[in-house]
C-alpha positions, -999 to 999 in steps of 0.1 A, spaced: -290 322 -243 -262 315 -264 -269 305 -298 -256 270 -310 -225 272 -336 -239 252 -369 -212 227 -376 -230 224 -412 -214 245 -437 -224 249 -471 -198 263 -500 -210 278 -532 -192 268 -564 -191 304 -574 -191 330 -553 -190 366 -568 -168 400 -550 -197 417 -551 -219 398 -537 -216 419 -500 -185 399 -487 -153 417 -486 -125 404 -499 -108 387 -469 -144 366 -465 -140 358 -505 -106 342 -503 -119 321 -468 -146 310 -486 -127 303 -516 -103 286 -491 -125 260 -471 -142 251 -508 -110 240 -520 -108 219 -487 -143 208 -492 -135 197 -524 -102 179 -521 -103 162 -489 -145 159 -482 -155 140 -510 -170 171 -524 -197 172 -493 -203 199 -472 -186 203 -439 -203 185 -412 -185 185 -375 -199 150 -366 -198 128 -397 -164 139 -397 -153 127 -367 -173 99 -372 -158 92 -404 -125 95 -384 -131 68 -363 -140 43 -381 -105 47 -405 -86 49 -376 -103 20 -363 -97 2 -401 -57 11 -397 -56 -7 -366 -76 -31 -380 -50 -37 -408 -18 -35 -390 -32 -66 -368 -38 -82 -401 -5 -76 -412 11 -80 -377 -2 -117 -382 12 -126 -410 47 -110 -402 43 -136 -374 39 -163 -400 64 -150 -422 87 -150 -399 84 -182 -382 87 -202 -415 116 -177 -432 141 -169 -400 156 -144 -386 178 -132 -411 154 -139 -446 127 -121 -424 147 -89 -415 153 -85 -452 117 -93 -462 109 -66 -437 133 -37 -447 138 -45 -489 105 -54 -499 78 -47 -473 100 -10 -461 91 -19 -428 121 -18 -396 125 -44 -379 112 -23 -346 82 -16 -364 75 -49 -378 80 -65 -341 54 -46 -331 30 -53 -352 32 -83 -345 32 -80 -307 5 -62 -314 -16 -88 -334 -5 -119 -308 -19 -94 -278 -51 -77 -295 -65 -109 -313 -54 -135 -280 -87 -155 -270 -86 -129 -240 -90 -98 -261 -104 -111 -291 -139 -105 -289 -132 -68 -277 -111 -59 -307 -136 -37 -325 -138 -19 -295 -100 -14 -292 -95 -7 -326 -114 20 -326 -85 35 -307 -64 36 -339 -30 18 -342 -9 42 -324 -27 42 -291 -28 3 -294 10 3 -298 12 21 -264 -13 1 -250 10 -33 -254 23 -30 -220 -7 -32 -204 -19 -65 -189 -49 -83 -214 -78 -85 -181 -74 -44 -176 -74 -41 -214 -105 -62 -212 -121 -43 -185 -119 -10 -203 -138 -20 -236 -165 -30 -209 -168 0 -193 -138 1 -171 -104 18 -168 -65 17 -173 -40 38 -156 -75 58 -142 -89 65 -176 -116 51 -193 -123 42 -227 -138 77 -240 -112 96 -221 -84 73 -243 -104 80 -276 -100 119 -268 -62 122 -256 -30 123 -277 -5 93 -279 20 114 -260 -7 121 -230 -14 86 -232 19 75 -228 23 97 -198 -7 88 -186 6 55 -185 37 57 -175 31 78 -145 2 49 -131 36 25 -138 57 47 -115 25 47 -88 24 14 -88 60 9 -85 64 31 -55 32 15 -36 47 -22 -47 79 -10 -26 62 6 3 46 -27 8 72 -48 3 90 -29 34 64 -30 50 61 -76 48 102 -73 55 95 -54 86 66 -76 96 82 -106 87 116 -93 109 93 -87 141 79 -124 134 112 -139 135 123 -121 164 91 -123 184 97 -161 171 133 -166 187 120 -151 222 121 -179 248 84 -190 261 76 -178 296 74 -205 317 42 -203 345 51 -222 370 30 -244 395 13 -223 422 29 -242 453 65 -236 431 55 -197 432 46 -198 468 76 -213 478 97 -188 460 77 -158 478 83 -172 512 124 -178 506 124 -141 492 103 -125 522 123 -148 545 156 -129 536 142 -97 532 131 -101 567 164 -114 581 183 -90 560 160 -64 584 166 -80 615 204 -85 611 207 -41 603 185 -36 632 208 -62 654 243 -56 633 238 -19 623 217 1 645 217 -15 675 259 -11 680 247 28 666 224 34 696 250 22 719 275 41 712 251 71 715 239 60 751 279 57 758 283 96 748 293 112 779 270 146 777 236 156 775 209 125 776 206 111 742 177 89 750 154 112 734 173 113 700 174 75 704 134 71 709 127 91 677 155 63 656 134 35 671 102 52 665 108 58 627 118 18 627 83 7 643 64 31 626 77 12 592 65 -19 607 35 -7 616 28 8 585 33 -31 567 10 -45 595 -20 -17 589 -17 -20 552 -22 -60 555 -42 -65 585 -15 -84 601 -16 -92 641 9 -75 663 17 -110 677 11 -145 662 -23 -158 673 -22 -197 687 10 -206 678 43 -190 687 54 -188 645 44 -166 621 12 -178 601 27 -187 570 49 -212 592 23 -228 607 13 -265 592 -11 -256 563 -7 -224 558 8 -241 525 -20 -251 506 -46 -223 523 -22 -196 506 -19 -218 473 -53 -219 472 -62 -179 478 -38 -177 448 -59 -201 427 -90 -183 435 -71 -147 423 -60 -163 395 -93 -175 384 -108 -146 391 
C-alpha cells in the first residue's frame, strides 16, 4: 500500500552541511525556510490550512470589491458621468471597464435574489464572479444550493481556472444557442403546416340519398357508354367480318362475343346479381323503392 505524502513540513532554523544532507538538500531546505518564513507567517507548511487559508482571502477580495462596487454605484449616481470617470481613473486608479464591473457585480451578487447566497459565491473569489455576471441570478442561486451552471457544480467552479470557466461558459452559451434555433425551425415549420392545413377547404359529406343519386347517374353512363360500343363499335365490326367473302368467320366472331359476356358475367358472379330482373321488367335499382332500401344499406355500413 502506498504510503500517504505528509503535507506537514517542518524547517529547522539552522541546519548544518554536515548533518548527512548533501548539499543540493541544504540549499532546498534553506529554500522552502525562506518561503516559510516570508510568506507563512513563520508556520510550518501545511497543504490544507493553506488552501483553507486561500479561500477564505479570496472569498474576503470578493467580498470587498462588492463593497466597493456599491459605493462606485453611489458615487456615481450623485457625481455624473464625467466627475465619476475622473474619480475613477485620478484618484481611485481604477478604469472605467473595471469600475463598471464592480459595480455590475455588486447590483447582481447582493440583489434580494442572490443575497443570502453571497458567502457562498464569494468564496469563488472576484475573478470567477466577474465571469459569472452573465449568468441569469435563479441558476446562480441554484448552484450555491447544490446545483449547477453551464453543467458544473459549485466544487467543480472552486477548482477550475477563470479561463476554463470562461470556456466552460461560453461553450454551454453556444449549446444553447444552437438548440434555441433548432427549435425555433422547428415552431416555423409546424406553424407553416398549420396555416396550410388551415387554408385547405373542408370536405363536405354529403346526404346519403345525395350520394346515391350520384352513384346511380355515374353507373347509368358507364352502362350506356357500354351498350353504345357494343351497338356503335362492335357490332358494325362483326358485320363486316360476317360480310368477308372467305372462310367462315363465325367462329372468330363467337370467341369476340364470348370475351364480352364473360366480362359481364364476371360483374354478375362477383355481386350476386340475377341474369334477368326478377318481377319487374327494370333493373332493381329502378324499381319504386329501391331508393331508400339502398340509402339505408349505406346508413347501416356507415354505422358500422
Amino acid at each position: 500500500m502506498a504510503r500517504k505524502p505528509n503535507t506537514t513540513i517542518e524547517l529547522a532554523d539552522d541546519i548544518a552541511i554536515g548533518s548527512g544532507l548533501s548539499a543540493a538538500q541544504h540549499l532546498a531546505a534553506e529554500h522552502n525556510l525562506q518561503v516559510v518564513r516570508q510568506f507563512g507567517d513563520g508556520q510550518p507548511y501545511e497543504r490544507e490550512r493553506v488552501i483553507n487559508e486561500v479561500r477564505f482571502f479570496l472569498g474576503t477580495a470578493a467580498e470587498a470589491m462588492l463593497e466597493a462596487g456599491k459605493r462606485l454605484v453611489e458615487l456615481k449616481e450623485f457625481e455624473g458621468h464625467g466627475a465619476f470617470v475622473s474619480i475613477c481613473e485620478e484618484r481611485l486608479g481604477l478604469s472605467p471597464r473595471t469600475a463598471q464591473q464592480m459595480m455590475q457585480a455588486a447590483i447582481k451578487y447582493l440583489s434580494p435574489a442572490l443575497e443570502k447566497h453571497a458567502a457562498q459565491l464569494q468564496g469563488l473569489g472576484k475573478a470567477k464572479l466577474i465571469e459569472l455576471l452573465a449568468e441569469d441570478d435563479e441558476d446562480l442561486a441554484a448552484l450555491a444550493e447544490g446545483g449547477t451552471v453551464a453543467g458544473l457544480e459549485l466544487d467543480e467552479v472552486e477548482r477550475m481556472s477563470c479561463r476554463e470557466l470562461r470556456k466552460a461558459l461560453r461553450d454551454a452559451r453556444e449549446d444553447k444557442t444552437a438548440q434555441g434555433r433548432v427549435m425555433a425551425d422547428k415552431d416555423a415549420k409546424i406553424n407553416e403546416l398549420s396555416t396550410q392545413l388551415a387554408k385547405k377547404p373542408v370536405v363536405e359529406v354529403k346526404p346519403l340519398d345525395e350520394q346515391l343519386k350520384e352513384l346511380r347517374l355515374e353507373a347509368t353512363a358507364k352502362a350506356g357508354a357500354a351498350e353504345a360500343a357494343i351497338s356503335g363499335a362492335l357490332y358494325p365490326a362483326i358485320h363486316l367480318l360476317m360480310q368477308h367473302e372467305g372462310a367462315d368467320q363465325r367462329v372468330f366472331a363467337a370467341g369476340l362475343l364470348a370475351q364480352v359476356e364473360q366480362a359481364l358475367l364476371e360483374i354478375r358472379a362477383e355481386y350476386g346479381i340475377d341474369a334477368a330482373p326478377v318481377a319487374s321488367t327494370a333493373p332493381r335499382w329502378m324499381q319504386d323503392g329501391a331508393e331508400d332500401e339502398v340509402a339505408a344499406a349505406l346508413a347501416a355500413e356507415q354505422g358500422a
